[in-house]
KOLROTOR-997109 format. One line per 8 residues: for each residue x, y, z of N, C-alpha, C, O. Coordinates in nm, 3 decimals, decimal comma. Each point is the difference from the previous one (the first is absolute). Example, Ala and Ser with C-alpha at 12.3 -4.5 7.8 and 13.67 -1.06 7.14 Angstrom:
BEGIN
1,319 -0,569 0,780 -0,089 0,119 0,000 0,090 0,120 0,000 0,104 -0,002 0,066 | -0,139 0,107 -0,138 0,082 0,119 0,006 -0,077 0,109 0,073 0,051 0,111 0,017;
This chain:
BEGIN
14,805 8,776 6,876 0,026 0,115 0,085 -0,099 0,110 -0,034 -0,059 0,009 -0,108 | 0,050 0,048 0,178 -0,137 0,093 -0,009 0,048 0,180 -0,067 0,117 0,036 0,013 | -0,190 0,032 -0,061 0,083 0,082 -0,082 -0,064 0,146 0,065 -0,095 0,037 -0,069 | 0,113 0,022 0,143 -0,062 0,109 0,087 0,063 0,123 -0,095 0,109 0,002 -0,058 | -0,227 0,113 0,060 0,039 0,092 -0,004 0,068 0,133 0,060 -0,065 0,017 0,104 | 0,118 0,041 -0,108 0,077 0,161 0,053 -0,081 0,117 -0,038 -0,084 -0,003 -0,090 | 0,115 0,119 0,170 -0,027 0,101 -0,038 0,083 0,117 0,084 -0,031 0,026 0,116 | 0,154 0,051 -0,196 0,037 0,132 0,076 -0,081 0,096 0,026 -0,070 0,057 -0,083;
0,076 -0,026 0,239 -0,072 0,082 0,028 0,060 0,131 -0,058 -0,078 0,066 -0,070 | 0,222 -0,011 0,089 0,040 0,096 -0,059 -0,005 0,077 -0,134 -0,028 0,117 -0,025 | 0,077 -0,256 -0,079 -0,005 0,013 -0,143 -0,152 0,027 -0,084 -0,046 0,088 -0,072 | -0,015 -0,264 0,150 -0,137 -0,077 -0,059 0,041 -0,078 -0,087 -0,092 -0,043 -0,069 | 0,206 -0,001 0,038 0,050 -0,092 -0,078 -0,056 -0,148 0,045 0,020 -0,028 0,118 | -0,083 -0,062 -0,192 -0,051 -0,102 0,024 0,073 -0,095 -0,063 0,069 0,022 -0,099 | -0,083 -0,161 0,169 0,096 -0,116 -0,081 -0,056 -0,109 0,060 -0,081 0,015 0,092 | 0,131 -0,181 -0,152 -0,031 -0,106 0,098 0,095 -0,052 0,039 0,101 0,036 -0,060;
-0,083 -0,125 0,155 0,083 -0,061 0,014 -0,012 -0,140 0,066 -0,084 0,007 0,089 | 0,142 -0,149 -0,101 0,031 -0,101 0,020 0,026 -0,055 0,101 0,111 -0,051 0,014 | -0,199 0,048 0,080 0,107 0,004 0,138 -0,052 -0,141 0,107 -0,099 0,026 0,068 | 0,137 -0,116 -0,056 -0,006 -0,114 0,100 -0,069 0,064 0,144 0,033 0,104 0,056 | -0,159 -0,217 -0,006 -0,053 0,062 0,094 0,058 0,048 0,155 -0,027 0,084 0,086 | 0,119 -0,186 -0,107 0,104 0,062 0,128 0,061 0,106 -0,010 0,032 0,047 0,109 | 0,007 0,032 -0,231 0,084 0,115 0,006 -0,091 0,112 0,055 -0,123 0,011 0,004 | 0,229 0,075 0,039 0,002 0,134 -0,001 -0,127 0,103 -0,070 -0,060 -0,042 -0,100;
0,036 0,135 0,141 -0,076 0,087 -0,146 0,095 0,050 -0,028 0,090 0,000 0,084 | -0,062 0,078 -0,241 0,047 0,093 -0,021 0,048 0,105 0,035 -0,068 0,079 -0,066 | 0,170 0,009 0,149 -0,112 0,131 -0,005 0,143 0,159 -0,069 -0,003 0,114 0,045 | 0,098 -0,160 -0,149 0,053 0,075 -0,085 -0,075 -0,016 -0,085 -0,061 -0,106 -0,017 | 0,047 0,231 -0,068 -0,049 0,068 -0,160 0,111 -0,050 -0,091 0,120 0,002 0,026 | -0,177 -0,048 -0,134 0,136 -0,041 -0,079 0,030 0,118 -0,098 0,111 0,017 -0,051 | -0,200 0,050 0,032 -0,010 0,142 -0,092 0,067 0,110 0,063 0,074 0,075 -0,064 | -0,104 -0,059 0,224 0,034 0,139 0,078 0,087 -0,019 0,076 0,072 0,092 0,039;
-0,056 -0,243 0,009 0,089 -0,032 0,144 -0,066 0,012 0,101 0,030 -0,067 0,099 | -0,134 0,152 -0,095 -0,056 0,048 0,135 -0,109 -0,154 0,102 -0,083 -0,083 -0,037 | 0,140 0,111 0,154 -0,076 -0,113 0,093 -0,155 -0,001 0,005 -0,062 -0,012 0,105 | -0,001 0,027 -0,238 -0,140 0,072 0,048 -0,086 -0,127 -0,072 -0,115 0,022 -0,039 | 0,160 -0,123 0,028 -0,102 -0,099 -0,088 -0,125 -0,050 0,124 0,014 0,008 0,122 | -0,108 -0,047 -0,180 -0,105 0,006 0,046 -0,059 -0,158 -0,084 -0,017 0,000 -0,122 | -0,004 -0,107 0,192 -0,077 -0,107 -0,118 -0,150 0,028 0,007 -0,051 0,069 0,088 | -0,020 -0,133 -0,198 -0,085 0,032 0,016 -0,072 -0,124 -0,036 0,056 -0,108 -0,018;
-0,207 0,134 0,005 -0,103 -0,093 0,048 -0,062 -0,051 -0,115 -0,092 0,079 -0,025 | 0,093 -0,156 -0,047 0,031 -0,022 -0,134 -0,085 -0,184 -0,023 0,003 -0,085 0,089 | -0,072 0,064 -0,229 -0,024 -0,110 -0,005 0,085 -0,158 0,009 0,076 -0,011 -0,095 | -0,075 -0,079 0,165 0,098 -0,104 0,016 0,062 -0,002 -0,161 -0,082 -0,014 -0,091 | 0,212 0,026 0,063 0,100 -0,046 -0,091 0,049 -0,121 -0,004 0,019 -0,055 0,108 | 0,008 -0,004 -0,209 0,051 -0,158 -0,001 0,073 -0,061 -0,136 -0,050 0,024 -0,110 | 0,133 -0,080 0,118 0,018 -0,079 -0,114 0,021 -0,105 -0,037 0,082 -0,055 0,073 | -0,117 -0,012 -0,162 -0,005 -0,169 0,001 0,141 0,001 -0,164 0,025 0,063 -0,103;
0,032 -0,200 0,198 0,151 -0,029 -0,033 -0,022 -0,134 -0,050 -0,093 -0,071 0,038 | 0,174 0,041 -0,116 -0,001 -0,179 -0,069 -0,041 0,058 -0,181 -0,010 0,102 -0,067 | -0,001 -0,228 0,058 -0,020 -0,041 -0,146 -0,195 0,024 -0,039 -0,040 -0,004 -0,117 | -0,062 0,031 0,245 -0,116 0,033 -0,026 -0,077 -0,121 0,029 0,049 -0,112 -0,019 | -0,204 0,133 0,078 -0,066 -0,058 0,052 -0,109 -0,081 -0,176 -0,034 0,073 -0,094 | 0,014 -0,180 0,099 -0,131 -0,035 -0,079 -0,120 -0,123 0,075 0,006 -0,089 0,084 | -0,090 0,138 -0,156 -0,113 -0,091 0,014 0,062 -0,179 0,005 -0,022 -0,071 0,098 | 0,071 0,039 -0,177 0,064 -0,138 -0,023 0,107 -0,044 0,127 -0,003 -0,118 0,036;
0,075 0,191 0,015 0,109 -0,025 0,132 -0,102 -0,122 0,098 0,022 -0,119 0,022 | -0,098 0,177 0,006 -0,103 -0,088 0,106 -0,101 -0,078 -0,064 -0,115 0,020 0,038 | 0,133 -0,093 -0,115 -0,130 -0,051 -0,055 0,060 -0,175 0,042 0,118 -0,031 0,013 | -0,263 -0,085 0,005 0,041 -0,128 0,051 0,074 -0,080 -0,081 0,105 -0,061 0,022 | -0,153 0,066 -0,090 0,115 -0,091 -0,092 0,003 -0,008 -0,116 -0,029 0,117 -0,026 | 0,045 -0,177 -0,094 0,047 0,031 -0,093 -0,075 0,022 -0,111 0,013 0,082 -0,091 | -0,110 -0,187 0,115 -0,082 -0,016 -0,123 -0,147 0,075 0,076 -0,084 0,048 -0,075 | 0,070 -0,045 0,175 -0,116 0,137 0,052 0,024 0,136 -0,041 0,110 0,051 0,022;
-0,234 0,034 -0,101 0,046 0,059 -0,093 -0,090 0,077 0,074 -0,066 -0,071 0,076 | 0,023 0,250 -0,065 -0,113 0,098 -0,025 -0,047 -0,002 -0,110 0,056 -0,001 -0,109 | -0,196 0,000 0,143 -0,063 0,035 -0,130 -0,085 0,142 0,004 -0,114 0,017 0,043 | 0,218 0,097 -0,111 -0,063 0,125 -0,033 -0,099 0,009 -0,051 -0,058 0,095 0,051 | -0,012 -0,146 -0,139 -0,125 -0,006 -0,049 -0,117 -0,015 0,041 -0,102 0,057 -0,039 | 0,118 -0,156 0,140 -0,123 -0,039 0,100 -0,046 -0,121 -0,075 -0,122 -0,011 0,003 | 0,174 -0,068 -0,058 -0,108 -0,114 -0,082 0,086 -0,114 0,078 0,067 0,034 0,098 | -0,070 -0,194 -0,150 0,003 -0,065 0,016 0,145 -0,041 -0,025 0,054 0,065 -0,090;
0,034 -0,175 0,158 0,143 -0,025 -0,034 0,000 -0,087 -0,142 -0,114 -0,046 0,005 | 0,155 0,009 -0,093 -0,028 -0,121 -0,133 -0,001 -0,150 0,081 -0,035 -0,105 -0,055 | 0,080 0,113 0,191 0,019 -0,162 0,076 -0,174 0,016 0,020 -0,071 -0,092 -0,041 | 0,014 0,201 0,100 -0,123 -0,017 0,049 -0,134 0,006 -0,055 -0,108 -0,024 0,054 | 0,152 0,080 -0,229 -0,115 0,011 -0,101 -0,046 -0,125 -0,014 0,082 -0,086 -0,029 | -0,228 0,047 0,047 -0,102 -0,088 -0,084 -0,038 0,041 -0,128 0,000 0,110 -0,054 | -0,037 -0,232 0,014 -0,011 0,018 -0,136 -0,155 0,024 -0,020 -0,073 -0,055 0,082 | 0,013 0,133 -0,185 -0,165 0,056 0,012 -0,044 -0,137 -0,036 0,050 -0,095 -0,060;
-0,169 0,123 0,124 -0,078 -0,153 0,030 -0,090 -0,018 -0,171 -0,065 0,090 -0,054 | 0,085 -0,214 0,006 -0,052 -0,063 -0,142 -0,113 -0,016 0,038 -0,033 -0,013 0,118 | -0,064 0,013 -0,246 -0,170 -0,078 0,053 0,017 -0,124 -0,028 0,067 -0,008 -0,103 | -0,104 -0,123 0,158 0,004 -0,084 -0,033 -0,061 -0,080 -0,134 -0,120 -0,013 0,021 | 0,139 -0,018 -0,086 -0,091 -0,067 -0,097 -0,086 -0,100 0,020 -0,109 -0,019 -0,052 | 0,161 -0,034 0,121 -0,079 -0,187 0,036 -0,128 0,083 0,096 -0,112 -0,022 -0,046 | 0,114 0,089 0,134 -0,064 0,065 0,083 -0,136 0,095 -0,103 -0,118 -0,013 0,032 | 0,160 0,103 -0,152 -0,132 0,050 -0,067 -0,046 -0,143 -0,082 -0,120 -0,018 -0,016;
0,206 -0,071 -0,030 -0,073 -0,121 -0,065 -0,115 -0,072 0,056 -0,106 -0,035 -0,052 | 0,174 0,018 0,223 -0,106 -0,048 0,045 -0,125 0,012 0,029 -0,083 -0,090 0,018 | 0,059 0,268 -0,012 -0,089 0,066 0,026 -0,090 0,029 -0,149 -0,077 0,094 0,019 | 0,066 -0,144 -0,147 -0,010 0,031 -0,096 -0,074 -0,133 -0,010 -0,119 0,009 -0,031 | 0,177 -0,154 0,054 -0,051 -0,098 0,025 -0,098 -0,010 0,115 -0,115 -0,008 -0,044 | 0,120 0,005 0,164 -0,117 0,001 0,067 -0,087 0,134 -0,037 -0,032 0,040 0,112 | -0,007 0,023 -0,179 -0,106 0,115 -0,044 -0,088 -0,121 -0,080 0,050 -0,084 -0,075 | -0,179 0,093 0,104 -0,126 -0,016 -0,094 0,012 0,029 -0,129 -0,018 0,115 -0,040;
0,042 -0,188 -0,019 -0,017 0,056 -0,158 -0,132 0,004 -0,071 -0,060 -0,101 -0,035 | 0,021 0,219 0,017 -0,170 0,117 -0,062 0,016 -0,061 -0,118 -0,076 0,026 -0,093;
């Protein structure tokens, strides 16, 4: 429900109030009595109800994870590439030997 503000024109007493978009405006002072309320023009008000929104509610499934870091998942790390040995041997053997 949307939370609009008041303002007596008489008093200047200001307040908010709770009010479903179908209702009524206001238009008693709760301070003066007087019929002089006036709403006014005010940034959208709102409030969020429940137990609270998280990042995790919507995510695919279970074991799909974010990765805050920006690096790699541990399923998707390679391992750093070895030099081969057989590979400099061979090259050590075919060289000219001076």
């Amino acid at each position: 429900m949307p939370i609009y503000e008041y303002q007596c024109k008489s008093c200047g007493h200001e307040f908010e109030a709770i009010q479903k978009l179908s209702d009524d405006p206001l238009k008693e002072c709760p301070a003066c009595g007087d019929l002089e309320l006036a709403k006014l023009i005010s940034a959208a008000g709102f409030r969020l109800k429940g137990g609270g929104w998280y990042e995790t509610d919507f995510k695919g499934g279970k074991d799909k994870k974010k990765n805050l870091a920006g690096g790699e998942s541990s399923e998707t790390k390679s391992e750093p590439a070895k030099p081969d040995a057989s590979k400099s041997e061979s090259k050590l053997a075919a060289s000219p030997a001076s």
